[in-house]
Structure formats: C-alpha cells, structure tokens
N, C-alpha and C positions, 0 to 999 in steps of 0.2 A: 409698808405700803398699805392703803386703806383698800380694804376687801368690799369692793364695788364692781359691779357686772364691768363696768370701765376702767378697768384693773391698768390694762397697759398706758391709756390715759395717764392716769396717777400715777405710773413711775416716770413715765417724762416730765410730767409737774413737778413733782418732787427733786427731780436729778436737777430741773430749772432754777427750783426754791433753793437750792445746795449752792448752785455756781453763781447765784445772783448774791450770795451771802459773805462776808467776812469770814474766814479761819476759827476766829473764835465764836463767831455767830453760827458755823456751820457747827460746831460742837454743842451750841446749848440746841440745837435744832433734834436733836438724836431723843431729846425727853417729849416726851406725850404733846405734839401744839396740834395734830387735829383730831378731829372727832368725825367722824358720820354714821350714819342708819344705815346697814346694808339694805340695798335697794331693788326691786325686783326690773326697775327701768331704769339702766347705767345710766342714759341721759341725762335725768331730772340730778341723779346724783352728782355725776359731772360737774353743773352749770353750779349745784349749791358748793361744791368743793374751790370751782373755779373762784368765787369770789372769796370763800374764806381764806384761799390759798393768798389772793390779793390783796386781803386786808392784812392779814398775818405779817405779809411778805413787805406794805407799808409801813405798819407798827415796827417792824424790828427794823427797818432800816433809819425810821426818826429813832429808836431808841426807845417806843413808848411802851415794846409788846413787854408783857409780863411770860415770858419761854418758862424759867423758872418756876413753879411752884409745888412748893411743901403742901402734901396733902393732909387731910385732919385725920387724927387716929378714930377711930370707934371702937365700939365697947370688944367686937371682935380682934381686936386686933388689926386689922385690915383697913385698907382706903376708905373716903367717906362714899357711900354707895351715892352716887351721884344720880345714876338713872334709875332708882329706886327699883333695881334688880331682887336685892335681898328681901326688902322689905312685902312685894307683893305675892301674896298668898299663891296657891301652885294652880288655883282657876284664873289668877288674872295674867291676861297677855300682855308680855315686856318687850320692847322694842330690842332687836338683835345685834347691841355696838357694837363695833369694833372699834380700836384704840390705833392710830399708826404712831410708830414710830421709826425714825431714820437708823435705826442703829444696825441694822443688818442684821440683825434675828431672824427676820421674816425670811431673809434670803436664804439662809442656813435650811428653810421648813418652805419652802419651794425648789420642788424635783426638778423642774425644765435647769434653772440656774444653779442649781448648787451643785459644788463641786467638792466637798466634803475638806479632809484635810489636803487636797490638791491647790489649794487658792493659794496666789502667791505672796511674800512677801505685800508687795507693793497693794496687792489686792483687798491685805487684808485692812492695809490701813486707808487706803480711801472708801472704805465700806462696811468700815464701825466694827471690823470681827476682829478684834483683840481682845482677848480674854474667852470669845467665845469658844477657841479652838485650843485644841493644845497647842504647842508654839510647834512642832514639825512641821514640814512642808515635803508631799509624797506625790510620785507621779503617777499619771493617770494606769500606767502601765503595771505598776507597783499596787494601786487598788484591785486592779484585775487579779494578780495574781495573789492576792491576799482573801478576795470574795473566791476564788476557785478554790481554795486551799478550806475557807468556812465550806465550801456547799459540799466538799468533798469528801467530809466527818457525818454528814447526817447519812444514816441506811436505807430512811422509808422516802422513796421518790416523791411523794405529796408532802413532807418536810422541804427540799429544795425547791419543789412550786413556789411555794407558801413562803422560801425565802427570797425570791425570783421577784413574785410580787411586792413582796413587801420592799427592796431596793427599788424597781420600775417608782414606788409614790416616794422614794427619799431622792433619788440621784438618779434621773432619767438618762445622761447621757453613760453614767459607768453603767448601766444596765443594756445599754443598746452595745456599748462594745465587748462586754462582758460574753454577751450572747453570739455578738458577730466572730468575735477570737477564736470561742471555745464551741461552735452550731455544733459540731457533729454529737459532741459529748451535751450542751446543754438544751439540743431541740426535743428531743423526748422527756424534757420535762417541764417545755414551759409548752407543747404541745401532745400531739399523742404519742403514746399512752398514757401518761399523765394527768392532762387536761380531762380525760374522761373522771377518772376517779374526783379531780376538785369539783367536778358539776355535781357529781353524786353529791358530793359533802359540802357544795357551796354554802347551802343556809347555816352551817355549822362553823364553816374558817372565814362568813363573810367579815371582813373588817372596815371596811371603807369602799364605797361606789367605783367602778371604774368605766363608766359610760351612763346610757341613757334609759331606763327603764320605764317602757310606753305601757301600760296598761289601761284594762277600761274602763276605769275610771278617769281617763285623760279625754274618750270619745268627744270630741268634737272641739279639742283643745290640743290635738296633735301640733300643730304652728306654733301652739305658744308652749310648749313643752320643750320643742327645739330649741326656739330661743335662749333657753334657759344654761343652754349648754354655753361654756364659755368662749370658746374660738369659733369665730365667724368664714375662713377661710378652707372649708371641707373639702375633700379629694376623695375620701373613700370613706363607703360605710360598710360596711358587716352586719348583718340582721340577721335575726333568729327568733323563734317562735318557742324554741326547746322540744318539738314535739320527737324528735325523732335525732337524738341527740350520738352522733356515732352511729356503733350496734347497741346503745346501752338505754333507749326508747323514750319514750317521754318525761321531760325533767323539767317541764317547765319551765320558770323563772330562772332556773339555777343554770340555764343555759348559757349562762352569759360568759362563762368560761372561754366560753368557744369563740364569740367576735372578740375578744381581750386577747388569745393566743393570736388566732388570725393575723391581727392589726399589728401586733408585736413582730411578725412576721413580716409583713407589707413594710414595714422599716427596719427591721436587721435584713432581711434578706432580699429587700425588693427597691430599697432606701426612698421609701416614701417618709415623708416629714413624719415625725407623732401627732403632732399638733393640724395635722389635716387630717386625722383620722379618727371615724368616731363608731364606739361600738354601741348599738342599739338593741335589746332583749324586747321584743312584742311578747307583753305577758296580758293571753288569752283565757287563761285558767289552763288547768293541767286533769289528766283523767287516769294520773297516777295516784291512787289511794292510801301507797306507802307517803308520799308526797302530801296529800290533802291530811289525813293524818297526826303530822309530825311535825312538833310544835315548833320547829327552828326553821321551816318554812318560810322563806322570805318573799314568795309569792299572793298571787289570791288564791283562797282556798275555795275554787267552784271548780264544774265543768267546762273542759273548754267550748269554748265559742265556736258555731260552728254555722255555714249556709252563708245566707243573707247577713247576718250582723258581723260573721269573719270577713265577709268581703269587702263590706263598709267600713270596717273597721281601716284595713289594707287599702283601699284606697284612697280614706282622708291621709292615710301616712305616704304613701306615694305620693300625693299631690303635695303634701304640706311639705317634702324634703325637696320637689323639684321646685317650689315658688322659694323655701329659703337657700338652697344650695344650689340653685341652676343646673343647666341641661345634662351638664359635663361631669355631673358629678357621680362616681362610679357606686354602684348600690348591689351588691355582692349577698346572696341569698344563702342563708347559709342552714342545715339540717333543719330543714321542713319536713314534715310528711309526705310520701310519694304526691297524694294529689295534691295538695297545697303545691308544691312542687313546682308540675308543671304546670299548673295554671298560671301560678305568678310571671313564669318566665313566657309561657304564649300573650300575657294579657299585657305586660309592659316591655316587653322585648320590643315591639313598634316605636315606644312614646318614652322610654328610659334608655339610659347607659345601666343596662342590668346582667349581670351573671352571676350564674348558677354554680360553684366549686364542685357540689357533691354530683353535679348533672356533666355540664362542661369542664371542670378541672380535672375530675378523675379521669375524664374520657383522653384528656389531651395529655396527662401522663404515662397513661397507661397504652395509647399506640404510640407515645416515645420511645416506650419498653421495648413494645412489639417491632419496630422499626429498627433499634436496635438490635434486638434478639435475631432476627433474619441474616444477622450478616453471622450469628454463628449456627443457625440451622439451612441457609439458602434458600432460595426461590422468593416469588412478591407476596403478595398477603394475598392479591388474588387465586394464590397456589395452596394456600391454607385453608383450614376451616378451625372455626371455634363454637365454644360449649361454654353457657355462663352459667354459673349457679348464684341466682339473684337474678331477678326481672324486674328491678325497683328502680329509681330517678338512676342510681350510680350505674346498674347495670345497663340498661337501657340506654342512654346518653353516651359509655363507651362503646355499644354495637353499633349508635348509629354514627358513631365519628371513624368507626373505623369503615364502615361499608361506603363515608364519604368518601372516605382516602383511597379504598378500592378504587369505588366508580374517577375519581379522579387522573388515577394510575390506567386506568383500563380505556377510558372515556364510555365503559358500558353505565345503562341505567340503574341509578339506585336501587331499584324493585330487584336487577338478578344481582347487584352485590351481598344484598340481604339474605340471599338465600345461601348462601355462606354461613352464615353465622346463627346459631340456636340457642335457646334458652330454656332455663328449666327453674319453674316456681314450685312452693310447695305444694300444687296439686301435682308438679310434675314436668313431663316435655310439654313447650308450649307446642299446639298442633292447631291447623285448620280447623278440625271439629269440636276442637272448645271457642269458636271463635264471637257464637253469642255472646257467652259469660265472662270477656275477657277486659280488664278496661283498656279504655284507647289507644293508651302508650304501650302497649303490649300487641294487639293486634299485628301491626307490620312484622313481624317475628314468628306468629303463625304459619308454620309452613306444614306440606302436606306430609301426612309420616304417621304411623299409628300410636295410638297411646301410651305412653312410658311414664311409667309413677315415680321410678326408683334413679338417684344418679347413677349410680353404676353400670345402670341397663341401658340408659342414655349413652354414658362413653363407650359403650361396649356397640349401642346401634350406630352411634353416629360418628366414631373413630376420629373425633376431632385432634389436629394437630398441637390446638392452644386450649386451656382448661382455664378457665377464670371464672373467681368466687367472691362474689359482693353481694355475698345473702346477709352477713351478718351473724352468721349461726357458725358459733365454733367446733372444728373439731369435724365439719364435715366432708374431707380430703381425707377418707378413710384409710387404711392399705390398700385393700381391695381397687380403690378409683387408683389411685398412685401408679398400683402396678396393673394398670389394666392401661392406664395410657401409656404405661414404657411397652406393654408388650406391642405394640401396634406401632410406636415413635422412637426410632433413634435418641433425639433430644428432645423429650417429651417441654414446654411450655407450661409452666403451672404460675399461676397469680393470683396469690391468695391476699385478697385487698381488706378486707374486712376489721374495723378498729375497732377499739383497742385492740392488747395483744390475744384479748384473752377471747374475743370475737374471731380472731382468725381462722380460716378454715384447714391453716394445717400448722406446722412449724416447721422451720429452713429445714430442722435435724431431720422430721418426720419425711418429707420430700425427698431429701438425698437418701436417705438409708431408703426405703422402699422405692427407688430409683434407681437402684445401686449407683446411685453417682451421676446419674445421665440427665439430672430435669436439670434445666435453666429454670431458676426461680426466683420472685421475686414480691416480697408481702406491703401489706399497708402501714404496717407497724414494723420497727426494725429488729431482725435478731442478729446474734452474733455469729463470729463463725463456728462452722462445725466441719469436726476432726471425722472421714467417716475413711476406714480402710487404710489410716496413713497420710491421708492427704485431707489438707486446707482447705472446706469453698467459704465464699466469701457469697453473701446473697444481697440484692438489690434491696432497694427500698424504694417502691411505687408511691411515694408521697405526693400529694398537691402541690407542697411547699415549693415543688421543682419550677413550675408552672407561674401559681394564681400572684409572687411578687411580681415577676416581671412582666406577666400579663396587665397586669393593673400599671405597670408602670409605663409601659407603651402604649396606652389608649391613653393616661395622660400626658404624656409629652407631647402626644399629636394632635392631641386636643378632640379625642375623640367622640362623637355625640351617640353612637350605637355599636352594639359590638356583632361582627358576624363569622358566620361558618370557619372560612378562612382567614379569619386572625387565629383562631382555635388550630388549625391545619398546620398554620406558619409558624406556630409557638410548641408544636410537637415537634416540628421536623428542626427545629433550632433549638429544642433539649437534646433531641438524639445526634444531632451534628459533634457535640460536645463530649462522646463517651469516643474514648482515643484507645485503640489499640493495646495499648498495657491494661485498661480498664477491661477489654474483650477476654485477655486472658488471665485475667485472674474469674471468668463467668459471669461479669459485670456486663447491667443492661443498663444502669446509667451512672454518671459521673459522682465522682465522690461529694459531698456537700461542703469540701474546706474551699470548692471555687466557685460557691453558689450565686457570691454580688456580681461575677463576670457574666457565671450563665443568665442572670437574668437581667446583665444588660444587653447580653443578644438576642434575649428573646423580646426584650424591651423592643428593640430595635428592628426585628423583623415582622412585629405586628405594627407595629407603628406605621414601618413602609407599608406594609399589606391596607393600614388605614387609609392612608394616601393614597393607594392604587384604587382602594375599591369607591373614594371621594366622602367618606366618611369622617376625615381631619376637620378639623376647625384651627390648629395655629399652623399658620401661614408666616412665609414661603418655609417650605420642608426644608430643616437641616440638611445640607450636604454627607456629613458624617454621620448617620444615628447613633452608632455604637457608642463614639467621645460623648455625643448629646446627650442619651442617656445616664451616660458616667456621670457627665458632670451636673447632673439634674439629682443626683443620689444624694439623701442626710448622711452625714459625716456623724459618728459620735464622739469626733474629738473636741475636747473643752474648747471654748472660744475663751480669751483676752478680754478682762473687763476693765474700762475704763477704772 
C-alpha cells in the first residue's frame, strides 16, 4: 500500500485495481507499478494516485502497460537510484518515496492487520503471503499462550514492558487479548508500577513514536500538528504535561508513558476502539536537571513554561482538539501539577468533555472502597471520620467526592459534610489559622483545631475511623500511626494510594502485622498476599483502572457533551455494587480484575443513564438496555476474516 496521509484510500484502490484485473494480471500487479511522494496533504496525493491508478489500470487491460521491469544494475550492486537518493550529498534535500507494492509484506509490518502466523490458509494466498511465513498456521489462542510463556522468562519487569510494547507496534489485536486474558498478571506491567520506571528511562528504551508530541515549538500550529496524526475519528485523548508524573515528579517529555498505558487500558479494559484513541505529551520544558542534563533526553532542554505563555499555550490546544475532534470528544487530563491541575479542569470543565483521573478517578475509586468497606466495619460514612495524608489534586478531589456522597446520603450541606473529613500537608494539620497561606483548593478543609505538625499527633487528635495517604511520600504509615489507629478502631481503614510501589505509604505486610490482623486495607500499587499469624489476607487494590474505562465508555455511548458530579457518584456506587460477598470475606474492598470488561460495562451503563437524566446525552432515543448496549459497543480483539 502506498504510505500516504490517505492511506485507507489506497487500500480500497488497490483491492479495486486487484479485482478489476485478470488472475495472471493480478500476479504481475505484486511487482513495483506505483510510485508516490509521501505527502503532508493525503488530498493532493489522492487525486495524483487516483489517475495514475487509472492509467495503470488502462494500460494493462489494452495490454500496453510495461508491470514488468528488469531494473539496471549499478556500480553498487543495487537498483538504478532513480530518485537520485544515493547520489545527493547529505546537505541536499530528497524527496521521501515510497515504493507500494501488492504483495502483502506491507500487511505483515502493519499492527492494526496483521495477524502474524494466524492468517489462514486461504488468506494467505489471496494476499501474496506465501513464502513470507512459515507454512504453519497457529490460533489466536496458541499465540497468547506462547507470548505469556516469552514474557514469563524475563525477571526485570521494564523487560516485559518493553516487550508489551514492542507486540502493541507488531500485532495490535494479540496484544489487546493478550492483555485482556492474562489483566491481573499483565496490568502491572504495562501500567503501575511499571509504567513509572519506562518514563524514568523513556529517552533510553525510546524506539518508535506512540502518539502525539505537542511542544513549543508547534505554538501556533497546534491544528496543524493534529492533523498530522493519522486517524480522523477520536474518542478519547489522554494528555500530559509530565510535570508530576506519579509520585516520581517531573519527567517531562518522557511522560508519555503514561497516556500510552492509559489508552491501552481504555481498550482492554473499557473496550474502546485503539484506533479512536490518541495519546498526546504537551512538552513545556522540564525543571528536572537530571533530565535537562542527560544526553538521551528526548525532550526540550529548557525551563518549563510557566504563567501567561503555559496558558496560551493550553488553550490553542484545547481549542485546536475541539474544532478537529468535536464537542464529544473526551480529553482526560492526566499527572499535571497540583495547580495546573485544577485550573485546567475549572477552566474547561464548562466548554469541554474533560476529566481529571488523578482528581476525579482516584476519588470515585476510592469511595468505591470506602462504600464497600462499610458493609465490613458498619454504620454510613456520615458516622465516620477521615484523615488524609496528601492535600494535592488526588487528595483533595477524593474529600470532596466523598463529603458529596455524605451530603447526598444525609441531604445535610456540603460545608457540615466537610467537616468530617481532615487533612494533613507537610506543614501539617490543615487548620483555620493557616487559612491566609493556604492555596484555594485547600482552604475548604480548614477547620478549627489547633496546630498539629506531626501525623501521628494528628491521628492521635483527630481519632479518625479512615486513614488515607496520597502524599506520594513513602514509607510514611509508620508503626507508630498503624498502631495508634487500631488502638482507637476495631477495623482500622488504611489506604495507602500513592504510586509506584515504592511511593507507597505503607506495605499490605506492614499494615497487617502492626494491626495485628485487624486493618482493611487497600493501596494504589498491588501487593501480594501476606501470611501474618497463620492466616492468608488478600489486600485490595485502589486502582483508577477500576473506574476511568468504563467511565470513558458511558459518556460515550450517550453521546455525552460534559461530565458531572453525579456521573462520578454513579460510577462508585456501580464499582462497589460488584464486590459479592465471597470477595467480603476473603477482606476484599473490590472485585477481582479477571471481571473487569463486565464491571465497566455497568459502570458504562449507569453513568450513561445518570447522563440522560441529568440532559447531558446527545445520541438519542436512549437504549432501552444499557448494560447489552455497552457490551456491544466494546473492541473485540479477536482477528477478523479477510477477504
């Protein structure tokens, strides 16, 4: 196929040029008959392809074309350089050909289509691959368990990243079922903890682009850098700035980890298409030093951008994704800086389909938890109190979802659900009398109570029922705190969110043993079990993942043009619906992830309704069924039948 921005164009050309031909004219068709310029406007290329494609297709049907031809040797040994490639000196610019030919190579080295030695018989002879393959013919099922058996032998977890990726650019769909088979065993390593260590080292294992890298030197050519990308029909984007990457802080460019796992994600486990999903890195400069640096740096090497020119920056690319991808199309903000943060999300939350994962995802997993958790400690959450260690985007966004769901439950005013709930930054207890020096998003959390510096002195003043720790600082779920909340809690609550693993702020083992056995717990990164006194726990895992597919997949099924409160509300309480009584007793606050395509098409499907209720849909008339409608709106990754 000829490598043109009008690429799927030219495979229906070509499959036309094939069927309009003779048996044996389809055979000489397989050698070199066209040529073109890659083009930076598929258009213009098109229209000149369109005619050659017609004269070509003339010529050989009088008989007159020359398909055939013997190329001239040169002194190299090699073809005669026709586009006088070899010959021009390394200052003069060559025009970028491509060569197509029919023979099914190209198919073999395009991931959407190829199906490795899966193609069958019949496939492989109407589509020139004989001899290209070895003569076996192996089922899709049989590749899986021969890539699980490869990733199985490597020891260092950023090796099976790195092979993960490297399958996604060869064989997209064995990569999507590969993932979906084996989630529980292969999502920590094509997401966290994983994914933190590839960003670190991205400019190191970079090998090949896997989205869209907006920097500023694009300023004021954001639109036409979209374009550039190749599929027209977006659904979801993923964006990142890198500033605040995880717990493991500004990485710049090399963020791009993170919208690649994501999006991998939003179709294994949320069965959004691939091919409507596009990952975007905003590379602002970086104010990482190791990073500015070190030569393998695949970023700019400045300061980042910051004020007036970050903002400008931020809103030619907001504007330039909603004029080429329309209103509906969902824009997923992903590890900003606290302020960058919230601003993006107060500033285009009105005028986008935008969310926040690290604001809103975390929140609506983690009162899934807590919703859960209740039914094994008793009473409402309005009977509770909690203590956060973290006052940043992740912390703050789960206080105030949870003191929603109070005031909900209660029908009292948000103001007295808040006062429930506390926080603690590194100056310490947030209080009233810091309330000058406090930024914005922190103020509401202010409550009256005198100075506390230290956590320990905080759980010890404030004797909260729930402990939860999105500071990003590991290792800070001391003993001391552990056993200062059993002494006061029956089933003390501890949720230690913070990623990677090595950010967390405690370990499953550290929890039960300094609990003697009594905390419900449940982290952001998974550990395994732990043996403590004879007995087996098994600990949760507060991931996004649970959430941000099928969140993303019922605002678009409904065609949703803005997201609110209560889609976030209805997508908690339809994670927690799904943890079943066997799961309670093994200490489980949510369900296991080998039934994660079901739960997120009921989460699909009760924010969906929630969008319909609240008049925020756009496809009309609403399904009768959402749960089937979702299902059957999900990417399949099994191979399709080619002609």
């Amino acid at each position: 196929m000829i490598s043109l921005n009008g690429s799927s164009f030219l495979n229906n050309s070509l499959t036309v040029v094939s069927k309009s031909l003779s048996h044996s004219q389809q055979r000489r068709v397989q050698y070199p008959v066209l040529v073109a310029a890659v083009s930076s406007n598929g258009r213009s290329g098109e229209r000149n392809v369109t005619l050659l494609m017609e004269n070509t297709l003339k010529e050989m049907r009088d008989g007159s074309a020359a398909v055939e031809v013997e190329p001239k040797s040169t002194v190299g040994g090699g073809v005669e350089d026709v586009y006088g490639e070899d010959q021009a000196t390394e200052d003069q610019p060559v025009t970028p050909w491509t060569v197509s030919v029919a023979s099914g190579y190209s198919l073999l080295r395009d991931p959407h289509h190829n199906k490795g030695l899966a193609f069958s018989e019949k496939e492989r002879d109407a589509h020139f691959l004989r001899g290209l393959l070895p003569p076996v013919v192996v089922s899709h099922n049989l590749q899986v368990k021969k890539m699980m058996h490869n990733l199985r032998q490597y020891q260092v977890p950023l090796q099976k990243y790195m092979a993960m990726m490297d399958l996604q650019e060869m064989n997209e769909r064995l990569f999507y079922k590969l993932l979906i088979d084996n989630v529980e065993e292969l999502l920590p390593v094509v997401y966290t903890p994983t994914v933190g260590e590839a960003c670190q080292k991205y400019g190191s294992i970079f090998r090949r682009p896997q989205g869209l890298f907006i920097s500023l030197k694009e300023k004021g050519r954001i639109l036409e850098v979209l374009k550039n990308w190749p599929q027209r029909k977006i659904q979801v984007i993923v964006v990142t700035d890198g500033e605040r990457i995880l717990g493991l802080g500004d990485l710049g460019c090399q963020g791009m980890g993170i919208p690649v796992g994501k999006l991998s994600l939003y179709t294994a486990l949320g069965g959004i298409r691939p091919s409507a999903c596009l990952p975007i890195t905003i590379d602002v400069g970086t104010n990482n030093e190791n990073l500015l640096n070190d030569e393998f740096y695949i970023g700019l090497r400045q300061r980042r951008a910051t004020g007036q020119e970050y903002a400008e920056f931020m809103q030619e690319f907001m504007t330039a994704v909603k004029q080429n991808y329309g209103e509906k199309v969902l824009i997923q903000f992903e590890d900003f800086a606290n302020h960058n943060a919230f601003d993006l999300l107060s500033k285009y939350g009105t005028s986008h389909l935008v969310f926040n994962d690290d604001i809103q995802g975390t929140a609506s997993v983690v009162l899934a938890g807590l919703i859960s958790a209740l039914k094994l400690v008793g009473g409402t959450l309005a009977e509770h109190s909690f203590l956060f260690l973290g006052a940043g985007e992740a912390g703050t966004g789960i206080a105030e979802l949870i003191a929603l769901e109070m005031s909900k439950q209660t029908g009292a005013p948000i103001e007295e659900s808040r006062k429930k709930i506390w926080l603690v930054d590194s100056k310490g207890l947030i209080v009233s009398s810091r309330m000058e020096s406090l930024q914005h998003f922190k103020k509401p959390w202010a409550h009256e109570h005198e100075p506390v510096k230290e956590l320990v002195d905080a759980v010890k003043a404030i004797k909260p029922t729930v402990l939860i720790g999105s500071s990003g600082a590991g290792r800070t779920f001391t003993k001391e705190v552990i056993e200062a909340m059993t002494s006061f809690n029956e089933k003390p609550i501890v949720l230690a969110l913070s990623n990677p693993t090595s950010q967390s702020e405690c370990t499953a083992e550290e929890a039960y043993k300094w609990s003697q056995g009594r905390a419900i717990f449940a982290s952001g990164s998974p550990f395994g079990p732990v043996d403590y006194n004879g007995k087996v726990y098994l600990s949760g895992q507060a991931n996004n993942a649970y959430i941000f597919p099928g969140f993303g997949l019922g605002l678009i099924i409904s065609g949703a043009i803005r997201v609110h409160d209560d889609m976030l509300l209805a997508a908690s309480e339809a994670l927690a619906a799904e943890v079943t009584q066997e799961n309670f007793d093994k200490g489980l606050i949510y369900p296991p992830f080998t039934n994660i395509r079901k739960i997120s098409a009921h989460i699909a499907a009760k924010v969906a309704a929630k969008a319909y209720e609240l008049g925020l849909a756009t496809r009309l008339p609403q399904p009768e069924n959402l749960i089937a409608y979702a299902e059957s709106c999900m990417y399949s990754p099994n191979y399709r039948s080619y002609r």
